[in-house]
N, C-alpha and C positions, 0 to 999 in steps of 0.2 A: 240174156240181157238184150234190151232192143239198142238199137243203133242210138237212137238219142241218148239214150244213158252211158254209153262208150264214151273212155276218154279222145280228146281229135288231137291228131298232131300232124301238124307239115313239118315237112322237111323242104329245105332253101338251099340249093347246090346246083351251081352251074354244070355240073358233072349229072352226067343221068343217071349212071353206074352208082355212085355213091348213094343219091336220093331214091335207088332203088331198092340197095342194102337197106337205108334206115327203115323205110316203108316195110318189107318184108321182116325185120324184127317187129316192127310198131306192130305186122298184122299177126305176129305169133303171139304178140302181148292181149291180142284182143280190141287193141284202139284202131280206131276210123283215120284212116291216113290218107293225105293228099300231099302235092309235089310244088315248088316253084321252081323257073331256075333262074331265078332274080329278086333282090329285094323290093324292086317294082310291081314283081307278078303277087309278090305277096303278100305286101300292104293292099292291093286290090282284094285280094282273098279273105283279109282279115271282118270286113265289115260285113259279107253276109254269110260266111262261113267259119266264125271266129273262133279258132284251134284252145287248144287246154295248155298243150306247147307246142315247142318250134325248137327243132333242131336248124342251125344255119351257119352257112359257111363264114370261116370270119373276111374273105378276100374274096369279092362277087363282084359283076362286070363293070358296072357302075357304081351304084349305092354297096357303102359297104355292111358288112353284117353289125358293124358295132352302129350307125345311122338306122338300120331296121331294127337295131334292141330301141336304141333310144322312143324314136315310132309308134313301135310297137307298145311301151310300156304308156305313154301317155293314151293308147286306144284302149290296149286292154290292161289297164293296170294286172289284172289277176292272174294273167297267162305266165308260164315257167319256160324261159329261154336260155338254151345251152348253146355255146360255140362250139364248131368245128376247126380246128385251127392245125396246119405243120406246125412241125418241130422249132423253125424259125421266128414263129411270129405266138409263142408263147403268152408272153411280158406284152404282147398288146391284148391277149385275151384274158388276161391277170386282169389288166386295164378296165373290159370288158365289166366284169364278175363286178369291179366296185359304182358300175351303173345298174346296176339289177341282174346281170347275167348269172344264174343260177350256177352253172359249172362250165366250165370245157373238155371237150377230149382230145386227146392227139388221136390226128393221121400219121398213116394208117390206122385205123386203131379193130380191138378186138372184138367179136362179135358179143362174146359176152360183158365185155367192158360195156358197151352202149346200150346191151339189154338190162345191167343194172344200173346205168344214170337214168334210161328215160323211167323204169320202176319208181325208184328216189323221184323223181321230177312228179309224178303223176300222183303219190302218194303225198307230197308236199302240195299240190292244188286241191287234191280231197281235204286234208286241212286246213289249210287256208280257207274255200268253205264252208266248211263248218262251221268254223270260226265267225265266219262273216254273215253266216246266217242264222246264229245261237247266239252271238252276243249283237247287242244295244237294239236289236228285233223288237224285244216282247213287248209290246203295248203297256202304259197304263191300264189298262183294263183287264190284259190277260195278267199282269202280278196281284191287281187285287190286294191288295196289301201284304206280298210275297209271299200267294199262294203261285206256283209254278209251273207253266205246262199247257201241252195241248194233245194230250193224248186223250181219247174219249172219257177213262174214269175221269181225270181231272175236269176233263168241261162238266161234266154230269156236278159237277160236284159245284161250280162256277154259277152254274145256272141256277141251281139248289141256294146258293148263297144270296143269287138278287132277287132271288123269290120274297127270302126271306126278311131282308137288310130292313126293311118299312112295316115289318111285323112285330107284334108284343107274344106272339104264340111262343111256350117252352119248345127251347129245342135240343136233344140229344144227337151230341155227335161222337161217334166210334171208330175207333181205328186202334193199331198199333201204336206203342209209343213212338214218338220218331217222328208223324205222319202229319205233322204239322195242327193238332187239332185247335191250340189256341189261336194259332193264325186264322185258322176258318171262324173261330169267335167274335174274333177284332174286325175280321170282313163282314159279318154278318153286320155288327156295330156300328164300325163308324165309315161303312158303305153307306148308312139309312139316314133316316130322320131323325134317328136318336146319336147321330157323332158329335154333339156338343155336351151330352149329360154323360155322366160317371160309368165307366167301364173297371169294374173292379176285377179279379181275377181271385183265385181261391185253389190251392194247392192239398186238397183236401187228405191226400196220401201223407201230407207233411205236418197236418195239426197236432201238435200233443192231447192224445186220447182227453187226458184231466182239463183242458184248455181248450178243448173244440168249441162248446155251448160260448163261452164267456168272447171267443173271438168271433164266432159270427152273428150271436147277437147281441154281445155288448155285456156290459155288468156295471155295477153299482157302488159304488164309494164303501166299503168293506165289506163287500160279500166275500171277500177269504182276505188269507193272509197275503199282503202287499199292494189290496184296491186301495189304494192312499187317493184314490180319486175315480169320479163315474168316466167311464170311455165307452162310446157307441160303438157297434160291433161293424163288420161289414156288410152285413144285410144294410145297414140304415146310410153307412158309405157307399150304398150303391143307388138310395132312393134315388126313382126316375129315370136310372137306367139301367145297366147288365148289371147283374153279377154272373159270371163265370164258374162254374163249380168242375175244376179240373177232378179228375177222375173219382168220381162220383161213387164207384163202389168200394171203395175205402173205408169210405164211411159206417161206424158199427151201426146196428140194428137200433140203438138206443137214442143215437143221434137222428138214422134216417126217419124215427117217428116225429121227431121236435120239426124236422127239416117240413116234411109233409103238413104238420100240421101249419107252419110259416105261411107254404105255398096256398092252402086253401082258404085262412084266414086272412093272407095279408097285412100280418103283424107278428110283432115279436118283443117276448116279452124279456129284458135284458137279465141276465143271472141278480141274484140278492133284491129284483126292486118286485114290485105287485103293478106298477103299472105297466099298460104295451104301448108300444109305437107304433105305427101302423107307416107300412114300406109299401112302395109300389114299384117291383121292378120286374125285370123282364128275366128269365133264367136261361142261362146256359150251360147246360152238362156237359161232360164228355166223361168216355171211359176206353180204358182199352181192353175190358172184360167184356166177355157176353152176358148181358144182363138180364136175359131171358132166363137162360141156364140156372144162373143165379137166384133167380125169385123162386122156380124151379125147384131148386135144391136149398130153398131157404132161407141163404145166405142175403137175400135182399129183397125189401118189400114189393111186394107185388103192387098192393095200392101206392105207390112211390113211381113205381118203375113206368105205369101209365101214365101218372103225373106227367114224369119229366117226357116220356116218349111220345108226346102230341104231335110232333115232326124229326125226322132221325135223317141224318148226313152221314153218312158213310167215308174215312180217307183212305183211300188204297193204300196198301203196301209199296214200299218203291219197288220189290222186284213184281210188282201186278203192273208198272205204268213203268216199265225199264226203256220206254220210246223216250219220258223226261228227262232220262240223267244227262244225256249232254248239255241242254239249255240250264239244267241247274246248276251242271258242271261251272258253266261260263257266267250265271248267275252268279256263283259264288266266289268262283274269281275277282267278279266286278268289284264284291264286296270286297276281298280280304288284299286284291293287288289291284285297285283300280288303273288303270292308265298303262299298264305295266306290259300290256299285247302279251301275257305267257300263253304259249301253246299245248295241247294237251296231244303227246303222239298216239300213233292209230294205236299201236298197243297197249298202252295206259287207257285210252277209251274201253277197247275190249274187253279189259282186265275186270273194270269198271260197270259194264256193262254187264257181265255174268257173274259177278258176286251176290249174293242173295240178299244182303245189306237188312241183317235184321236188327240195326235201327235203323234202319230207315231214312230221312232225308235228312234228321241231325246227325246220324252217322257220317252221311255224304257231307255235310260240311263241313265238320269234325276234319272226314277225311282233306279235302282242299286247303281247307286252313293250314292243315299239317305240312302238306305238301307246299304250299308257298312260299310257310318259315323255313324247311329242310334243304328245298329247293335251288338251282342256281338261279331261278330267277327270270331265265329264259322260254324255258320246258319243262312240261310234266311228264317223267315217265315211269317204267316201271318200278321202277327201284326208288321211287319217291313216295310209295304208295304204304299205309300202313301193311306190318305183317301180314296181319289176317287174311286181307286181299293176294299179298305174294303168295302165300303158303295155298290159298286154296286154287290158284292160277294154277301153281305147280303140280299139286295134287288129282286134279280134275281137268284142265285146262283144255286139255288134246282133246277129249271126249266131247269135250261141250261144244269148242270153237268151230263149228261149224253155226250150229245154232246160234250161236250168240253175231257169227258176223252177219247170219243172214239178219237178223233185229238190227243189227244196228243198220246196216243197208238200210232198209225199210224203215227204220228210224226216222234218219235221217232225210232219206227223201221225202217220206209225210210233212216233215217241221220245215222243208225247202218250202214245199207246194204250199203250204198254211200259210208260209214268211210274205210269199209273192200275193195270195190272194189278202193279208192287210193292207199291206204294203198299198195294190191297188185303190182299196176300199179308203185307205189315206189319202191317194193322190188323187181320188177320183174319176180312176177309169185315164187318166193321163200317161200314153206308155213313155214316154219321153222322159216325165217327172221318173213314174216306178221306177225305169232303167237309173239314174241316177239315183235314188234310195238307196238301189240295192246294190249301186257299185258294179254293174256287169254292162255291155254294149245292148245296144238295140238286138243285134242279132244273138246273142246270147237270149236274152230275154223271150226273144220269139222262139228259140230254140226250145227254152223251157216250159213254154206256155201252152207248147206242143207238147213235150213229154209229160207233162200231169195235165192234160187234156181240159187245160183254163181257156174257153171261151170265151169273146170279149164281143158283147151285142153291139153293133153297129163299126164294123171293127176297118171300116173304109175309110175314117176317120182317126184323129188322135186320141180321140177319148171312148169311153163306152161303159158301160153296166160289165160287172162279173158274171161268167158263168163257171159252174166247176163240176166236174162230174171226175170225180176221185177216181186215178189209173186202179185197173184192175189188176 
């Protein structure tokens, strides 16, 4: 791990010996340590070298450690600060704790006592975050009408969609169930110049065989028993704009000829009448078959399957774009506990992260929803997570978890570096503005804009153009 991606923590003790000890746990931990021995020396320290935390004494020569929390949390809201405190002066670091101070420890205290606060300490800022860089982030533009994400299938998929938004071209789109394909319908729709006419949608796996013809194109004041009146079909409910034909290979052989013949005449003629109406809409398929295979083997027509396949959108699987799950994570939080700050801990993430989720992103909602009503309310963890998830955590778990932490690392840092270079591209090259977007100090920001190697043209100034050359 390069040094900028190291957690930083000062340690603040007028004792050398002490800020020696912390430093040399902090460097067995792996984090980047520096020293004050003043609450003075270390508000100067904060603005160009702004730590993750701070260990500090609660009784310092002047400034006391509870005046450097205070300080401190208006500079870096997001930094984690623990007291060092005698046995004496407890009940003022109690004190502490309900200004933001994270924890305390007694002196003397244990070496392994302090290797597992500043742990907890460091693993609660990787949280934090997360959090603060997964939710209220994603642009209008990258939901797209709650399509989610900024892993490369998803943009593929993004871009695919505004190609198409201003098109009347058939278009087939594939994926797994789960994978959001009506939502990619509704963005195709009413992203375009047709978001004012009719978006109908069609569940074609759910039509009653004997009732298909009659529902999509209509029928006739007694063509069977109970037409006690003529009702237009959803072809003619869609003139002028989609209709949506949810999974498309459902549909028997008998049906996909009427369908085809619709599509090339553009009309349709309703069950029991001899007259057509004549429809002009725009189609949208999807399936979660291969429909190749299919024409292939029979089961579906070939002159059909050209038809609809004049342009084809592919939705990944979630576990193909397992960079997503966190921002959908916090996505769906938004939805299901708006306002409510729940946090998701690092091993609920992980959990999360290498389940295979064969359904897919309404499984993941499924799952969150679940988790919210279950929930206290506070956090999400393990044991809030449906079975499926526990059982295969346990079953597999140890094997995997190396894999899966290193994704999530690399996850999460791709969706930082994404978060900062909008962010920018919002404020206009303003780093003064970005740093307040994104809730971190200037020197933070510089920090990061170094670690994912965001160049900023004319950068002598406040402002400037992006540049990005993605950390290798």
């Amino acid at each position: 791990m390069s040094e900028e991606m190291k957690t930083r923590l000062l340690v603040v003790d007028d004792e050398q010996s002490i800020r020696r000890l912390c430093m040399t746990i902090g460097n067995t931990l792996g984090y980047v340590c520096t020293e004050a021995e003043s609450a003075e020396a270390a508000l100067r320290r904060l603005e160009s070298d702004a730590p993750d935390l701070i260990l500090t004494d609660l009784k310092l020569p002047a400034m006391s450690g509870v005046e450097l929390l205070k300080q401190t949390k208006r500079l870096l809201p997001h930094a984690e600060i623990a007291i060092m405190t005698g046995h004496a002066s407890i009940e003022s670091a109690v004190d502490a704790m309900k200004l933001g101070a994270y924890d305390y420890i007694e002196k003397p205290f244990r070496v392994e006592k302090m290797r597992l606060l500043l742990q907890r300490m460091a693993e609660k800022v990787h949280l934090v975050t997360e959090n603060e860089f997964l939710r209220e982030r994603v642009t209008t533009e990258d939901k797209l009408d709650g399509i989610i994400g900024t892993s490369a299938h998803i943009q593929d998929v993004l871009r695919m969609i505004a190609r198409l938004k201003d098109t009347r071209t058939p278009v087939l789109i594939s994926g797994e169930s789960g994978t959001g394909k009506e939502l990619a319908a509704r963005a195709i729709h009413f992203r375009g110049s047709m978001a004012q006419t009719p978006f109908v949608a069609v569940d074609c796996g759910s039509l009653v065989p004997t009732l298909m013809e009659s529902e999509l194109f209509g029928y006739e004041k007694g063509a069977f028993t109970g037409a006690t009146k003529s009702k237009a079909g959803l072809f003619q409910a869609a003139n002028g704009g989609t209709i949506f034909l949810d999974e498309i290979g459902e549909l028997p052989l008998e049906m996909q000829a009427k369908l085809l013949r619709v599509l090339q005449e553009k009309e349709v003629r309703p069950v029991g009448s001899n007259e057509r109406a004549t429809v002009d809409v725009r189609v949208i398929a999807a399936t979660n078959r291969d429909l190749e295979a299919a024409y292939r083997a029979g089961t579906f027509r070939k002159d059909l399957y050209f038809r609809l396949n004049v342009v084809t959108v592919h939705l990944p699987s979630l576990r193909d774009r397992r960079s997503d799950i966190p921002v959908l994570v916090h996505h769906f939080l938004d939805r299901y506990a708006k306002g409510s700050q729940i946090q998701v801990t690092p091993a609920a993430m992980k959990s999360l992260l290498q389940y295979d989720w064969p359904g897919n992103v309404r499984e993941l909602e499924n799952c969150i929803a679940r988790a919210v009503t279950l929930g206290d309310g506070r956090t999400i963890d393990v044991a809030d997570l449906p079975p499926a998830i526990r059982a295969e955590q346990a079953e597999g778990g140890s094997a995997r978890a190396p894999e899966s932490s290193s994704l999530s690392t690399t996850a999460l840092a791709e969706m930082e570096r994404m978060t900062i270079l909008r962010v920018f591209e919002q404020a206009h090259g303003d780093k003064a503005l970005a740093g307040k977007m994104l809730g971190i100090s200037r020197a933070t920001l510089y920090r990061k804009l170094k670690r994912y190697n965001i160049a900023l043209k004319g950068d002598d100034g406040d402002s400037g153009e992006v540049e990005s050359t993605p950390p290798s």
